[in-house]
N, C-alpha and C positions, 0 to 999 in steps of 0.2 A: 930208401924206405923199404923196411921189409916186405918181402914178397907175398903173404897172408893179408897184412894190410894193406898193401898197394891194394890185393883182389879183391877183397870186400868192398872197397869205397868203387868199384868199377859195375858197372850196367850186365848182368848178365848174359846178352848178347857179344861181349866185350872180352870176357871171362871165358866162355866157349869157343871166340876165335881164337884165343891166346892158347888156350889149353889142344884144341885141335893142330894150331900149326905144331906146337909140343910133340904130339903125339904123331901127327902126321911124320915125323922126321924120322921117326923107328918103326913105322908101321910099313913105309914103303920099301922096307930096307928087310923085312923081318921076310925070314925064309917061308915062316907057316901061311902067309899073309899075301906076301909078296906076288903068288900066281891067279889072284881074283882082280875081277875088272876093278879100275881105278875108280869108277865115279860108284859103284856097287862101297866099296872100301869108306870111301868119299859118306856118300849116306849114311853108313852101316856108325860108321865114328861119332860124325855129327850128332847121330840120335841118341846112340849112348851117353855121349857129353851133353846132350838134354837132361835125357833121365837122371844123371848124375845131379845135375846143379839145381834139383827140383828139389833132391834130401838135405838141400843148403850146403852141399861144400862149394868154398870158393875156393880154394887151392888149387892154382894150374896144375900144378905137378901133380898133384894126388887125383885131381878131374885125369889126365893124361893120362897117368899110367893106371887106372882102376880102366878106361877106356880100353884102351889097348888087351887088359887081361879079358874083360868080358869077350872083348871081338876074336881072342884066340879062343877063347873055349867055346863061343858062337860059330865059329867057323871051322871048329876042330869035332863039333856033334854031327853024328853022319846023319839025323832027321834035318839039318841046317843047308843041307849042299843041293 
């Protein structure tokens, strides 16, 4: 089944773990990223892939990596640190 359709027919709750563990796999790894506390990181993801799947995307990949770009430029603004 395609991956669009698979995420639509899935519970939003369901969509966000999918797209989190996604994102999580580059976000632990990513240099800009990589030196802030883990459960700090952990939150900061989670909420953004809230906000995301409020505008109706279900696409994990596209919830994952819009996630990930916010939390670099979140975490890359010196008023953020």
């Amino acid at each position: 089944m395609d991956q669009v359709i698979s995420d639509q027919v899935q519970a939003p709750e369901a969509i966000v773990s999918i797209a989190f563990e996604k994102a999580w796999s580059f976000v632990e790894k990513d240099p800009i990223l990589a030196h802030h506390l883990k459960t700090f990181l952990h939150r900061r993801l989670r909420a953004l892939l809230e906000c995301s799947i409020r505008t109706g995307e279900r696409n994990t990949l596209h919830l994952a990596n819009e996630a990930i770009r916010n939390l670099r430029a979140e975490l890359a603004s010196p008023s953020k640190h």
